[in-house]
Structures are given as C-alpha cells and as structure tokens.
C-alpha positions in Angstrom: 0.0 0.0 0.0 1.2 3.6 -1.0 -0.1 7.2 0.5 -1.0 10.1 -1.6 -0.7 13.6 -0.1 -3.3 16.1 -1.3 -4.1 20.1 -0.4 -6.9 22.1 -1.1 -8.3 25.5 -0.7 -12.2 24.9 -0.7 -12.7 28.4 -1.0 -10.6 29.1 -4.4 -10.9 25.5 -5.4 -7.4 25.0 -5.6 -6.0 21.7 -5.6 -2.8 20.1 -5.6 -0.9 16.9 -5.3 2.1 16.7 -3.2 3.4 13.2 -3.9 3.2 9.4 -3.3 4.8 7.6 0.3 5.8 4.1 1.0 4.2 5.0 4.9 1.5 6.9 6.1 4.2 8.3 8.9 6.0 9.5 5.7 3.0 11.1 4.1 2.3 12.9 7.3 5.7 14.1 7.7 6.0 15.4 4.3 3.4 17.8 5.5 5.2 18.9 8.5 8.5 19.1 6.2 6.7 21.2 3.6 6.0 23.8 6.8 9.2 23.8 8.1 10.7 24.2 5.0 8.5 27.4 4.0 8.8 28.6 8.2 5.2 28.2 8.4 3.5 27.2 11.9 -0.1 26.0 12.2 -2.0 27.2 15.0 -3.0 23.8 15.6 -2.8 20.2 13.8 -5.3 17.3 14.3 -6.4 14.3 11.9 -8.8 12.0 11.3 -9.0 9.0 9.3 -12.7 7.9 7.4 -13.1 4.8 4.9 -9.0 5.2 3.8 -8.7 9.0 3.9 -7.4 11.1 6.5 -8.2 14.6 6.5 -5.6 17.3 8.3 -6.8 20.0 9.5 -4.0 23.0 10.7 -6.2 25.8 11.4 -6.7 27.5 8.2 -10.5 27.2 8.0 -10.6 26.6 4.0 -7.0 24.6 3.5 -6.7 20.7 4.3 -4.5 18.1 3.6 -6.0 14.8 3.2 -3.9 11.6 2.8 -5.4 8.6 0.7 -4.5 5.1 1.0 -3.7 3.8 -2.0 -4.6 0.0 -2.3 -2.9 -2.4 -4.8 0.3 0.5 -5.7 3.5 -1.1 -5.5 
C-alpha cells in the first residue's frame, strides 16, 4: 500500500498533489517538512481517518491536507 498527499483550498478550489509515500508516517511528515521548509506554523494540527482517507486540518478554515491510501500500488 502507498499514500497520496493532497491540499486544497475549498474556497478558491485549488487543488494540488504533493506526492506518493511508502508510509503513512512519511505522508504525514512530508506535510510537517513542507511547513518547516516554508517557516510556516499552524496554529494547531489534528487528523482523522474515514473509509482510507485522513483529513488534516491545521487551522486555516478553507485549507486541508487529506492523505489517501492507495490500495494495490506497489
């Protein structure tokens, strides 16, 4: 199984995909690298996982991560 980072604005319908992870600790931490790297810090971070998708939210009202499981990559 494989994880797929994704962000959206639900406002501006942005959407973007960050990339694919062997681990869902590695999906997560991309995130948290992504922040770092651009010296961004959430107010707050919680999660929550529903039917193979886990939602992030950081505070931001309109902006989300969500991190599918991908079932059958290799």
């Amino acid at each position: 199984m494989q994880y797929e980072v994704h962000w959206e604005h639900t406002q501006t319908k942005e959407y973007n995909t960050h990339g694919k992870y062997a681990t869902f600790e590695e999906a997560l931490q991309s995130i948290y690298d992504w922040w770092e790297l651009n010296e961004y810090k959430p107010h707050y971070v919680r999660y929550w996982t529903r039917e193979g998708r886990t939602v992030v939210d950081y505070g931001s009202h309109y902006m989300f991560y969500y991190i599918y499981e991908i079932r059958g990559a290799k």
